[in-house]
C-alpha positions, 0 to 999 in steps of 0.5 A, a space after each residue: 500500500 502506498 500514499 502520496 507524500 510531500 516531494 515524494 513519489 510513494 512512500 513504504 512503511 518498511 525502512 531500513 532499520 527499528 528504532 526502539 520506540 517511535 513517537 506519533 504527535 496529534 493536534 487536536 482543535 485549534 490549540 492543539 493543532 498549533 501548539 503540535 505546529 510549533 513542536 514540529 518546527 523544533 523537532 525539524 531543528 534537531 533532527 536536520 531536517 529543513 522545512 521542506 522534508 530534507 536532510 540538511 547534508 552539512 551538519 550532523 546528525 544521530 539517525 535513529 533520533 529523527 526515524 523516531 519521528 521521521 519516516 524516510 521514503 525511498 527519494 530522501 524525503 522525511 514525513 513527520 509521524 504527525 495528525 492534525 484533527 480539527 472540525 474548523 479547518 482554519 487553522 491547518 490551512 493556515 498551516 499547510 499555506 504558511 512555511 510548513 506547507 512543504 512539511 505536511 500533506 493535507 491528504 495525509 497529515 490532516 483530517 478535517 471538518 467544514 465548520 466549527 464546534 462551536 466550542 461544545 463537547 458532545 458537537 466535537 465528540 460526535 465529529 470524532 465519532 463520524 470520522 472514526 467511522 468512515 471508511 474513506 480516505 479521509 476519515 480519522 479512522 483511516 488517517 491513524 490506521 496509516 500512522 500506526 501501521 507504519 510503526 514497527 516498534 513500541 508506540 508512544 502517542 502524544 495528544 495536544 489539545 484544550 479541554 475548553 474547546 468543543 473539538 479539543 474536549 469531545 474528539 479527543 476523547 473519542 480519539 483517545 477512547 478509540 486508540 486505548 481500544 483498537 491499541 492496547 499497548 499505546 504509552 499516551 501522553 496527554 498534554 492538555 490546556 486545562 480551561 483558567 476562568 481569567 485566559 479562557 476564550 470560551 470560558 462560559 462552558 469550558 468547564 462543562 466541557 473539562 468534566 466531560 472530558 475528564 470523564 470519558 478520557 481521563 483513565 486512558 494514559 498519562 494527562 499533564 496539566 497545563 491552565 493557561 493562568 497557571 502559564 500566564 502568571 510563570 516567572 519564566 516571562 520576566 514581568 513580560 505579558 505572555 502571549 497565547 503563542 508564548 504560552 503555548 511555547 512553553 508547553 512545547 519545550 516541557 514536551 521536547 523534554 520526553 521525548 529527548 533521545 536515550 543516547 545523548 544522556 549523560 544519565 538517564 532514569 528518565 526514558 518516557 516508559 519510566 517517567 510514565 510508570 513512575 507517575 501512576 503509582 496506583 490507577 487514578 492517579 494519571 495527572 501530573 503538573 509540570 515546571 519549566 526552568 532555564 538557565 541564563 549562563 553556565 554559571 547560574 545556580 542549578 537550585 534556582 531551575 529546581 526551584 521551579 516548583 513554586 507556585 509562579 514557575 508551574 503550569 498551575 495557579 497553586 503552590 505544589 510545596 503544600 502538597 504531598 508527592 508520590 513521583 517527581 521526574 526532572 529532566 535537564 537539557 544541555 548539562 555536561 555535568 551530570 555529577 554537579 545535577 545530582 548534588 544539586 537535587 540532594 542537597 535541593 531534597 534536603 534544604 526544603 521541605 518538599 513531602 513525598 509519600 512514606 510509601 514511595 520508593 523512588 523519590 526522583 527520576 532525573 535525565 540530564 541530555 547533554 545534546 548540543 542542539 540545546 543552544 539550538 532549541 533556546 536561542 531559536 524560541 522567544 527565551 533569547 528574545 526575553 532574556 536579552 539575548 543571554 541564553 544558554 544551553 541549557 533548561 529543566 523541565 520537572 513532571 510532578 505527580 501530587 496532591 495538588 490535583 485535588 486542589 486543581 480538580 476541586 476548583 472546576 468542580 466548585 465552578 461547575 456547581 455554581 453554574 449547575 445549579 441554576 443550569 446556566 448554558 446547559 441547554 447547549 448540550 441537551 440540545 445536542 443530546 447529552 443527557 443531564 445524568 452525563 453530568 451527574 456521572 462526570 460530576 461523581 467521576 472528578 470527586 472518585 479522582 479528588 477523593 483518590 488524591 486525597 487518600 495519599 495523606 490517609 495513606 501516608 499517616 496510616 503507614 
């Protein structure tokens, strides 16, 4: 079977060698879709390959890095292992007009709806539905069957998108719900927008659409949580008004971290399989917060990067130094001194009063990359810019497993009690055919995950 790609004549899917694991990126919605956009700008960066699909001849460059999410053709061209699922095609054509319209093939890289959502859950569950059973060509079910069929090896699956948005909530449910089923040994990474009443543009339903989301999807891999109030307010800006392409930068570079290549670590207990497994210690608990530091000179104090978990340098809008951990993975990118990073994070553990649970028997994971395209990944991003050209190499990024996810899913459950009970915009979705009783279960859904979060302090104090 053979497909038509950009500057190339066919492709196969039986390439020269196996990688170990190869990582297949899907933007769903409009945040998702630009936020996978501008990872894949990046990742063209690092792995030589110019906007086109070409090898850069003149540099060098470790190839079973870019097979990992590359494919190669017979003439030389690399296709991204990539999707773009959106019911407004606005964006993606945006995309495929703009500067990556040689990177990407419309008939292969995207699947596309005529017209919007309309920023409701059950519209973007059913355009989900509809795609995945069309047997076209230009369904979702054909486009992920091409993508899956052409990895040979483990498969590692990340999923960007917004739980505000009526397509970043219901299809990629229903995507997710159909990947865990048809693939059962799919590791998922989730990076999700989670909705900020202050920074959301669709903020009157996006928590309807957040629990519902969280309820159909929320066991089917590893969810990290971003909330844009928690980005917009990170220290990392410098006092500057971050922008939702800055915000969005962000979360790309904290991505780029887990998906780093095993043989450029100078130590690395931090592959994507063990950060995964060291974050679900027991079932519900498949949410983690991150942080994302970087650091202005060679120099500059390694406790300062790790420090980011405080309350203005994560993802969300809480303080995790008043909660309970039960895994904490720190991946730093750049470092030449693997020994300097291990002292740093002892005597970080030791000097602060960060908890982690009794029962937990690895406290940290840590990675440190000391790839040389570090420089390359920051001096190209809006950090140079930011910090007045003075960036260096390199960056930490920290995934943290919590009881700060209580207090974060405790809030949305506090706003959509507040909105539920005068049924405020719910005839939105009743019209659409979402029964109320779907709320009922959503609402009794995030309190199991609340009270499960919550169980790691009784845990702790009965052992």
């Amino acid at each position: 079977m053979t497909s038509k790609h950009p500057g190339s004549k066919h492709y196969n899917a039986d390439y020269s060698f196996n990688t170990g694991h190869e990582v297949f990126t899907i933007g769903i919605g409009s945040c998702g879709t630009k936020i996978a956009k501008r990872q894949w700008e990046y990742l063209c960066l690092h792995n030589n390959v110019d906007l086109s699909g070409k090898s850069i001849p003149e540099r060098e460059v470790n190839e079973v890095q870019r097979q990992r999410f590359f494919k190669e053709t017979y003439d030389g061209q690399f296709v991204p292992r990539a999707l773009f699922i959106d019911s407004d095609p606005g964006d993606c054509e945006t995309m495929l007009n703009g500067r990556l319209k040689n990177l990407f093939n419309k008939n292969y890289h995207c699947c596309l709806g005529k017209e919007s959502s309309g920023g409701i859950y059950p519209n973007g569950f059913q355009f989900g539905e509809r795609g995945l059973l069309r047997e076209g060509n230009e369904g979702i079910y054909n486009r992920l069957r091409q993508q899956l069929e052409s990895i040979h090896s483990q498969k590692n699956v990340e999923i960007f998108n917004s739980l505000s948005g009526g397509t970043g909530s219901g299809t990629t449910a229903r995507v997710s719900e159909w990947l865990m089923e048809e693939c059962s040994k799919l590791l998922i990474y989730n990076f999700g927008v989670y909705p900020s009443k202050s920074f959301s543009n669709n903020s009157n339903v996006s928590i309807y659409n957040a629990l519902l989301n969280i309820k159909q999807s929320s066991v089917h891999g590893f969810r990290i949580i971003y909330d844009n109030e928690g980005l917009y307010n990170n220290n990392i800006f410098k006092g500057c008004k971050p922008t939702f392409k800055d915000l969005n930068e962000v979360i790309v570079h904290t991505c780029l971290s887990t998906t780093c290549e095993d043989a450029s670590a100078e130590i690395s207990e931090a592959t994507c399989q063990q950060i995964l497994t060291n974050m679900i210690p027991f079932p519900f608990l498949n949410h983690a917060v991150t942080a994302f530091g970087i650091c202005e000179s060679v120099g500059s104090n390694i406790d300062a990067m790790i420090c980011a978990t405080n309350s203005y340098e994560t993802s969300v809008s809480y303080n995790l130094l008043n909660h309970i951990f039960v895994g904490c993975a720190l991946i730093f990118r750049g470092f030449s001194n693997p020994q300097r990073i291990y002292k740093a994070v002892q005597d970080f553990d030791k000097g602060n009063d960060i908890q982690f649970a009794s029962w937990v028997p690895c406290r940290y994971k840590i990675g440190v990359y000391n790839d040389q395209s570090s420089r390359q990944f920051l001096t190209d991003s809006f950090f140079y810019q930011k910090y007045n050209n003075n960036v260096d190499s390199a960056c930490m990024a920290g995934f943290y497993n919590s009881s700060i996810v209580a207090e974060v899913f405790s809030s949305y459950a506090t706003d959509y009690d507040l909105l539920n009970h005068y049924e405020c915009f719910l005839h939105h979705y009743t019209k659409a055919g979402i029964d109320k009783e779907e709320f009922v279960d959503a609402r009794e859904h995030i309190e199991t995950i609340i009270d499960q979060y919550r169980m790691i302090h009784l845990v702790d104090e009965r052992v």
